[in-house]
C-alpha positions as CSV (number, residue, x, y, z in Angstrom):
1,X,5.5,56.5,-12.8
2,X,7.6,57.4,-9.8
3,X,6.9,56.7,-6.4
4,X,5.2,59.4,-4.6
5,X,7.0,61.3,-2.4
6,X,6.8,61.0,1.9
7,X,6.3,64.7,2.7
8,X,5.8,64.0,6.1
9,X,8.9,61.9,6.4
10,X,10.6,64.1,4.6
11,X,10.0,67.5,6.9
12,X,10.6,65.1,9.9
13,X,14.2,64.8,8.4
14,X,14.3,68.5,8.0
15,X,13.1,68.7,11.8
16,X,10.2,70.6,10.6
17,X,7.6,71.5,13.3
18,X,4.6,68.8,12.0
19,X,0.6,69.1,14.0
20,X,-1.9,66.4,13.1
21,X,-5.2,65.7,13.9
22,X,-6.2,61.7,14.9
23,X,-8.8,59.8,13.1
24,X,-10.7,57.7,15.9
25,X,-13.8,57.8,13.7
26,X,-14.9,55.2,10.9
27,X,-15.8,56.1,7.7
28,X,-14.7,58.2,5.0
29,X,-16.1,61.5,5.2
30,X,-14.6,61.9,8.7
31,X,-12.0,61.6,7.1
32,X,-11.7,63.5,4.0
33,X,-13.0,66.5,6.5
34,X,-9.9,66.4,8.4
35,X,-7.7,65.9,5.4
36,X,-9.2,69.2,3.9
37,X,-8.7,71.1,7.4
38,X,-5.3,72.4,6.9
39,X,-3.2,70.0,9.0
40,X,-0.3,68.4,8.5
41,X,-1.3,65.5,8.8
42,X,-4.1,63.0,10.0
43,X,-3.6,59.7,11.7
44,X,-6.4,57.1,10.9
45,X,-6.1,54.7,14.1
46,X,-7.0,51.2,14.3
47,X,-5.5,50.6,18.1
48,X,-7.9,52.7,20.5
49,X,-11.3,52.9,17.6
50,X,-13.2,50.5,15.5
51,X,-11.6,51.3,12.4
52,X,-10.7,47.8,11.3
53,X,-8.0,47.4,8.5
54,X,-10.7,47.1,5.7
55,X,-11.7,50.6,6.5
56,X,-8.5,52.1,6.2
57,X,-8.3,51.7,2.6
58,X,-11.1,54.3,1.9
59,X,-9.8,56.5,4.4
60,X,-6.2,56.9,2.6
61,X,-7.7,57.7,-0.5
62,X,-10.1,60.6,1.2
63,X,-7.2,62.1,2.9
64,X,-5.4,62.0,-0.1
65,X,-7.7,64.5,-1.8
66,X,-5.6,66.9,0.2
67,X,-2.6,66.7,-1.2
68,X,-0.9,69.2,1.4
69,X,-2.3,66.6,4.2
70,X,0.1,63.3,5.2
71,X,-1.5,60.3,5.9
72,X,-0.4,58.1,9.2
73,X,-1.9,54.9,9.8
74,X,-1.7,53.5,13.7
75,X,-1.5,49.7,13.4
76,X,-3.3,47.9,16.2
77,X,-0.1,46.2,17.5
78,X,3.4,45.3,16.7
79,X,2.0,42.5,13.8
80,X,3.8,42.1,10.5
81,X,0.3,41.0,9.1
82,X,-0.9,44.5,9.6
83,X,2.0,46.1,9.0
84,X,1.5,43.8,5.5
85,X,-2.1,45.0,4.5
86,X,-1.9,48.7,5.5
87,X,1.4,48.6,3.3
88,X,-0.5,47.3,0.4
89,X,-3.3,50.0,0.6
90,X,-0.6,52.1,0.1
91,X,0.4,54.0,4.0
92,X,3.4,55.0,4.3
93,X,3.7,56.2,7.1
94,X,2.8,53.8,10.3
95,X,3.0,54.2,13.8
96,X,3.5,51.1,15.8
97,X,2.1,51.4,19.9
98,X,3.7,50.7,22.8
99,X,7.1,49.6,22.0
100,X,9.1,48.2,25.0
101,X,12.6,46.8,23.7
102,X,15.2,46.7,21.2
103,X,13.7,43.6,19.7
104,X,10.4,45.4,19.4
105,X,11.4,47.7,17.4
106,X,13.8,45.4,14.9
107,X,10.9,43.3,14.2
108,X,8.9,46.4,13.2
109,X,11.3,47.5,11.2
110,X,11.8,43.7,9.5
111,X,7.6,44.5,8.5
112,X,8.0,47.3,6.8
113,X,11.1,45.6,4.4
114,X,11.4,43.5,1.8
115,X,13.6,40.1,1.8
116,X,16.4,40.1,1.8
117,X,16.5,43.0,4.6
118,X,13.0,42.0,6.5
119,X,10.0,39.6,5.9
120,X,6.9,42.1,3.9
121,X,5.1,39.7,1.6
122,X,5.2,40.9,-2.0
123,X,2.5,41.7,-4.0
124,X,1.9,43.7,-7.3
125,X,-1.4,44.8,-8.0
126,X,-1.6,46.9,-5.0
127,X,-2.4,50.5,-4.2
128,X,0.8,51.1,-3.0
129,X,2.1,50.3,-6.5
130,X,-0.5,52.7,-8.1
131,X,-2.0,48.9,-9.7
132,X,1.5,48.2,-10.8
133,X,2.2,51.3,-12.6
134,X,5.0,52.9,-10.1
135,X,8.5,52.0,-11.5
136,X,10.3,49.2,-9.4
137,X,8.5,49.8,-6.6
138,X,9.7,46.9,-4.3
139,X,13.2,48.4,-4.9
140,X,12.0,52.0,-4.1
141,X,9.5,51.6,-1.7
142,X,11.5,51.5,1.3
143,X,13.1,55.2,0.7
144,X,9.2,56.9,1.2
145,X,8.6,54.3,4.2
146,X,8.0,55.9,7.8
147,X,8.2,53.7,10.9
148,X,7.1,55.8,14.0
149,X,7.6,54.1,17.0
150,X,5.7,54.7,20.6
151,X,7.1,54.9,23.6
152,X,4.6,54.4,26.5
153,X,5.9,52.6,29.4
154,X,8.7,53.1,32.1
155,X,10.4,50.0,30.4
156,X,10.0,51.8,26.9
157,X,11.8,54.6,28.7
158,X,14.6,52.4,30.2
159,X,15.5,51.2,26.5
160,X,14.9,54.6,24.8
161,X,18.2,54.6,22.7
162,X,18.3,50.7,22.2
163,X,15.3,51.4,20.2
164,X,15.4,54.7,18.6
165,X,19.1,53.6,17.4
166,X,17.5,51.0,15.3
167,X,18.2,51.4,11.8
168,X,14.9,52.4,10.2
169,X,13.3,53.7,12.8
170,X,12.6,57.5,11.7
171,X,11.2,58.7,14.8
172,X,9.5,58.4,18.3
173,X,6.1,59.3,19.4
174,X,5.7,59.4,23.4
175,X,2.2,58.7,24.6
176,X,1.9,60.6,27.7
177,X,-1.6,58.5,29.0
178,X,-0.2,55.2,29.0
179,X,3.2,56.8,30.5
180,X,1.0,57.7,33.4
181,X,-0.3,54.5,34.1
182,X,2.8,52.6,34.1
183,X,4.6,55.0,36.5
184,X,1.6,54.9,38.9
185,X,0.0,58.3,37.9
186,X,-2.6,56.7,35.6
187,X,-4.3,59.6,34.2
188,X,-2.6,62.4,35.4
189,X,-0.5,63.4,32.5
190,X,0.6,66.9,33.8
191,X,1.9,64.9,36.4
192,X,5.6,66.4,37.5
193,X,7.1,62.9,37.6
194,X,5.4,62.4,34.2
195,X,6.2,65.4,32.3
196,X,10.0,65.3,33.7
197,X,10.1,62.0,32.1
198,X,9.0,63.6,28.9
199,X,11.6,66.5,28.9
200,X,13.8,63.8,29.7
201,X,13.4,61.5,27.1
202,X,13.0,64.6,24.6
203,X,16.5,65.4,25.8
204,X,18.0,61.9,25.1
205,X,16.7,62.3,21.7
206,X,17.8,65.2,21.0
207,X,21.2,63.9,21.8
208,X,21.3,60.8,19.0
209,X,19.1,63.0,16.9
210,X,16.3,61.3,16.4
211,X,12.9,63.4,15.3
212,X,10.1,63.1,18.3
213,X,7.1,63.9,19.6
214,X,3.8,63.6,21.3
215,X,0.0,63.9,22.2
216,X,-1.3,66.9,23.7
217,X,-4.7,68.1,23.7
218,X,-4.3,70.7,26.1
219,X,-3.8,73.8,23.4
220,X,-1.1,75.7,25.8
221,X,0.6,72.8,26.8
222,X,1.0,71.3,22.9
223,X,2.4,74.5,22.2
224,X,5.1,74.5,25.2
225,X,5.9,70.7,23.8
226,X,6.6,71.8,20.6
227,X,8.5,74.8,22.0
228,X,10.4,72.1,24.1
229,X,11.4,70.1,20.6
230,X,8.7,68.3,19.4
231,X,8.3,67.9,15.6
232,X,5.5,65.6,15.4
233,X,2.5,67.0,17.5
234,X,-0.8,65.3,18.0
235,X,-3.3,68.4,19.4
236,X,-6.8,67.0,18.4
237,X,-8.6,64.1,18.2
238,X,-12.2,63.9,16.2
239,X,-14.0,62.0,18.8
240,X,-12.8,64.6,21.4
241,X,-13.4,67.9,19.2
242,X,-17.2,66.7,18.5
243,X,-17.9,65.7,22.3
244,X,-16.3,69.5,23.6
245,X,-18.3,70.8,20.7
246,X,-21.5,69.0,21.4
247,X,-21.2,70.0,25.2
248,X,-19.8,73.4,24.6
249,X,-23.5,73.5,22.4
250,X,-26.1,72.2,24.6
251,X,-24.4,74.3,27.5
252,X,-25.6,77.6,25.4
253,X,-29.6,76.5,26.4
C-alpha cells in the first residue's frame, strides 16, 4: 500500500487557511468528538495536559475516523525519544514548543529523519507502516512528515529566520502566552508590544515564505490573525470550551 497522504501539510504548502481545535483532554472519545466536529484539524497535546505518550496512540486512531480531520501531536519537548514513539504510532504531523535557536530546530528536524540524514530509530511493525504493509516506508516517510516549530520567546524572536530557514522545518506556530511572559507582559496577550511583535514576525515570514500561525481564542481576534496571514489557526481548546460552557450553564439558574 502507499503511504497516506499529509493533507494538512499539504494545504499548508498551498497556503491554505487551516483552524484546529487542541486536545488537552485524555482519552479517546474526547477525541474522536473533535475529529468528527468539522475542523481541520485537532492537536492532541502532551506539553501543557496529562496525555502521556501511551495515550496518544488511541487518540490518532479516533481522529482518524474523520478522514477530513488532520491529526497534530504536540511533543512535550524538543526529545528525539518522543519525537521517536509518536512517529511510530504513526503522527505525522508534530509540533515541537518553545524553540529558541538555530540548533534547536536542526535537532528537531534530525528526529523526525532517518540515517543517513538524522538519527530516528527504525522499526517495522509499526502503525506508521500500516504493520509493515505501506511500500518502503523508511524511504517515503519523510515526504508526508510535518515538523511545526514554536516560537515563544523574545530569543525565539531574535533568531526567527535562523530557524524557520532550516531545511525541513515546514512551518512556525507563535504562541502568544509564553511571548507575553518573556517580554514582561506575562498574560496580557493583546498586549501592543505583544501583538506588534506578532505582526512583526508574521511579516518576516512572509518574506522567506514560510507557512505560520498561531493561538487565539478570542473569536474576533483569531479571525483578524488569519486575515493578517495566518494559515494555521488554533481558536479552541477542549478544556476551555467545556469550562465557558459549564459556566455559561450554571449562570442560566
Amino acid at each position: 500500500m502507499q503511504n497516506p497522504k499529509n493533507a494538512f501539510k499539504a494545504a499548508l504548502k498551498a497556503g491554505k487557511s487551516q483552524v484546529g481545535l487542541w486536545n488537552s483532554i485524555g482519552g479517546y472519545s474526547i477525541a474522536e468528538l473533535l475529529g468528527g466536529a468539522g475542523y481541520d484539524w485537532v492537536l492532541v497535546d502532551s506539553e501543557h495536559s496529562a496525555i502521556e505518550t501511551i495515550e496518544i496512540l488511541p487518540a490518532l486512531q479516533a481522529i482518524a475516523g474523520s478522514p477530513e480531520t488532520s491529526a497534530l501531536v504536540r511533543v512535550a519537548g524538543n526529545d528525539p525519544v518522543l519525537f521517536k514513539r509518536v512517529l511510530d504510532m504513526g503522527a505525522q504531523t508534530i509540533m515541537v514548543p518553545y524553540v529558541q535557536s538555530r540548533q534547536e530546530a536542526e535537532a528537531a528536524v534530525a528526529a523526525m529523519r532517518y540515517g543517513p540524514k538524522g538519527i530516528r530509530g527504525m522499526a517495522g511493525m509499526t502503525r506508521a507502516t500500516r504493520y509493515g504493509k505501506v511500500d518502503d516506508y523508511f524511504k517515503v516517510a519523510e515526504d508526508e512528515l510535518c515538523l511545526i516549530l514554536q516560537i515563544e520567546s523574545v530569543a525565539g524572536l531574535d533568531a526567527l529566520e535562523e530557524i524557520a530557514s532550516v531545511d525541513g522545518v515546514d512551518g512556525i506556530f507563535i504562541g502568544p502566552a509564553d511571548l507575553s511572559a518573556s517580554m514582561g507582559q506575562i498574560g496580557e496577550l493583546e498586549h501592543p508590544a505583544v501583538e506588534a511583535a506578532i505582526e512583526d514576525a508574521f511579516a518576516r515570514l512572509r518574506a522567506i515564505n514560510v507557512p505560520h500561525g498561531l493561538m487565539c481564542l478570542n473569536v474576533e481576534a483569531a479571525k483578524r490573525w488569519i486575515a493578517r496571514g495566518s494559515t494555521v489557526t488554533a481558536v479552541g481548546v477542549d478544556m476551555v470550551l467545556l469550562a465557558d460552557s459549564v459556566a455559561a450553564l450554571r449562570a442560566e439558574f
